[in-house]
N, C-alpha and C positions, 0 to 999 in steps of 0.2 A: 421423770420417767417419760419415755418414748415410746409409742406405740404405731406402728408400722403396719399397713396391708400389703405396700410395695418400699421400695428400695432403690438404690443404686445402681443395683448390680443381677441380672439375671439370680442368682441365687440367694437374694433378697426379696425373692417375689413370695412370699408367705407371711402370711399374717404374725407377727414375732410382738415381745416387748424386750426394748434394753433396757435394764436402768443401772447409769453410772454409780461405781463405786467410791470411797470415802478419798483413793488415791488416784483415778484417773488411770491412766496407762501405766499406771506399776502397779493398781490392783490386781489380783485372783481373778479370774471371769468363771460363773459357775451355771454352766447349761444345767437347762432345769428341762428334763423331757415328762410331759404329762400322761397319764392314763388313758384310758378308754372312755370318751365320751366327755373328754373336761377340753381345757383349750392351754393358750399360751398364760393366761394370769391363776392357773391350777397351783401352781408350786412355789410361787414368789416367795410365800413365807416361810416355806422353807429352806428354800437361799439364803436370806435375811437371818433363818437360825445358824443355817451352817456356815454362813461367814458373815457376819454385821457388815463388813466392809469391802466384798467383794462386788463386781460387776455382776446383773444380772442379764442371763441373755435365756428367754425361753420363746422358743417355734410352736409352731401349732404342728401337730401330726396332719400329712394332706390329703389323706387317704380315708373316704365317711362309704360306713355303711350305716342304714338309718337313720342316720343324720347324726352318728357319736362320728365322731373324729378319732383317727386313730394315725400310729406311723407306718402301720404295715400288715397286714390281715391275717386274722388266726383263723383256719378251716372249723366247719360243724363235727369235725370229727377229733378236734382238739389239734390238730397238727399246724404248722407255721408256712405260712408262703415264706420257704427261704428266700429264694432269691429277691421277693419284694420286701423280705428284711435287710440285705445285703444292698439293691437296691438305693431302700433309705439310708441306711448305713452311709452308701456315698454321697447322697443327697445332702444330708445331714452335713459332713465332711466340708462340701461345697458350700454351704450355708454359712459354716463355722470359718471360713479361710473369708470370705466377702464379708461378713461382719466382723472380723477383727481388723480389715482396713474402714470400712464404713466409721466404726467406733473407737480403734486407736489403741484396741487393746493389744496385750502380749499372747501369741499363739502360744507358747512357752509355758503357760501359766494359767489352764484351763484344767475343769476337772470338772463331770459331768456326777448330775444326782436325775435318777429317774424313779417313775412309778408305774408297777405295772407293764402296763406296752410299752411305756415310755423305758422302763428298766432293761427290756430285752433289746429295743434300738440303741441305748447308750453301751452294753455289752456286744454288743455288732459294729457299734462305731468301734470300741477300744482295742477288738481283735482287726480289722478291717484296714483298721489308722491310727495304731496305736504312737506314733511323732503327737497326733492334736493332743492330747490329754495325759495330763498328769497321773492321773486316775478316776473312780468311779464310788459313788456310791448306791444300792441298788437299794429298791423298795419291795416289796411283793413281786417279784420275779415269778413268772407264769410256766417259763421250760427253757431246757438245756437247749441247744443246739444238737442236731444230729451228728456231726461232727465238728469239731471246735477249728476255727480257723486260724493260719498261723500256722508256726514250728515253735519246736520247741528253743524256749529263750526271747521269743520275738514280744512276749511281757514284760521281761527282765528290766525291775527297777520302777513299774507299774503296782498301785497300791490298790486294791479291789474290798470294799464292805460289801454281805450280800445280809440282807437282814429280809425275812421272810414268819410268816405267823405257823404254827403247827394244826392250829384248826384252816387255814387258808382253804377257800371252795373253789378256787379256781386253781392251785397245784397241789400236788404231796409235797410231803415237806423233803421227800426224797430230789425232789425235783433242782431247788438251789443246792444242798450236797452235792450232788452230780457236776451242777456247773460248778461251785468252787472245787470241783477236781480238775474240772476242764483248765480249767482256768491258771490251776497250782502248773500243769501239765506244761503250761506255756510260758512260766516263771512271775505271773505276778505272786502279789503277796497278800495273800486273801484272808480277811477276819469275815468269818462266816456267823449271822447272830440269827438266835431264834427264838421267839416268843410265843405263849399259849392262845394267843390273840387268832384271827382271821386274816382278809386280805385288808392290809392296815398302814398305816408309817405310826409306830408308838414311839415316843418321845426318847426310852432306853438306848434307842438304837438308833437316835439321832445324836445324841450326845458324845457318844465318840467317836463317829468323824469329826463334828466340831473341835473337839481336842486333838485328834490329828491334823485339822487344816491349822486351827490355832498355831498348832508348833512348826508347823511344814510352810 
């Protein structure tokens, strides 16, 4: 494992960890975007579940109010700095392209799992740039986008899990419904999961991605 404050390359200047995969430069590389107030070592192990053998690459969110680290700031009034989701979104982008020469991996062969804040910048990266990623898997998803970016088709062939709890205190559960419309709207192909749980990752709704990255 590899842990980095700085880099190579101007867009390697963020605190990250990589850790190589079981196959080197034919592995999976599987961004891992963290929550509200956790860091780059928040979701390792769940990399580790969703693919035993894949590359791991997770960034820190750059953007701290009180000192939680975050990718992109949600107002007191519940609403999103688009544009500094959009923003990170290409931030992110830029990060993702310098560490796959830093580390050797295939751009080709990426697929993002997020939580939280981390879930709404990896659905901002896959509408924004959807060439980086295979696809996504989402965690507690906090809100839709006011409008979904993209046309329609520009998902086409993009795989989307949005797995979200029905007690959740930070969205309705109307909330990921919405985006996996959005989302359908722009051709990927979205398994929407829902559990009686709060703002969570339960292990249900881990398990089939892993079965879909397994087979893919």
């Amino acid at each position: 494992m590899a842990v980095f404050a700085d880099g190579a390359g101007t867009s390697l200047r963020r605190p990250h960890v990589f850790e190589a995969g079981e196959a080197g430069a034919d592995s999976r590389t599987i961004l891992l975007l963290h929550g509200m107030g956790a860091d780059e070592h928040d979701l390792l192990g769940l990399g580790r579940l969703l693919d035993s053998g894949a590359n791991l690459l997770s960034p820190r969110g750059m953007v701290q109010i009180e000192g939680l680290n975050r990718f992109f700031l949600r107002f007191a009034d519940g609403s999103f700095d688009e544009d500094g989701l959009a923003h990170a979104a290409d931030e992110l982008a830029g990060f993702l392209k310098a560490a796959s020469v830093e580390y050797g991996f295939d751009l080709n062969r990426v697929w993002a799992a997020g939580f939280s804040n981390g879930s709404n910048a990896a659905v901002a990266l896959l509408q924004r740039h959807p060439e980086l990623l295979q696809g996504i898997s989402v965690y507690s998803i906090t809100k839709a986008l006011a409008e979904p970016i993209g046309v329609a088709g520009s998902l086409n062939g993009k795989k989307v899990f949005i797995a979200n709890g029905e007690l959740d205190q930070h969205a309705g559960i109307a909330v990921p419904r919405l985006l996996a419309a959005q989302l359908e709207q722009l051709g990927a192909e979205v398994e929407l999961m829902e559990h009686q749980g709060g703002h969570s990752i339960v292990m249900e709704h881990v398990r089939p991605v892993m079965q879909y990255l397994a087979n893919h």
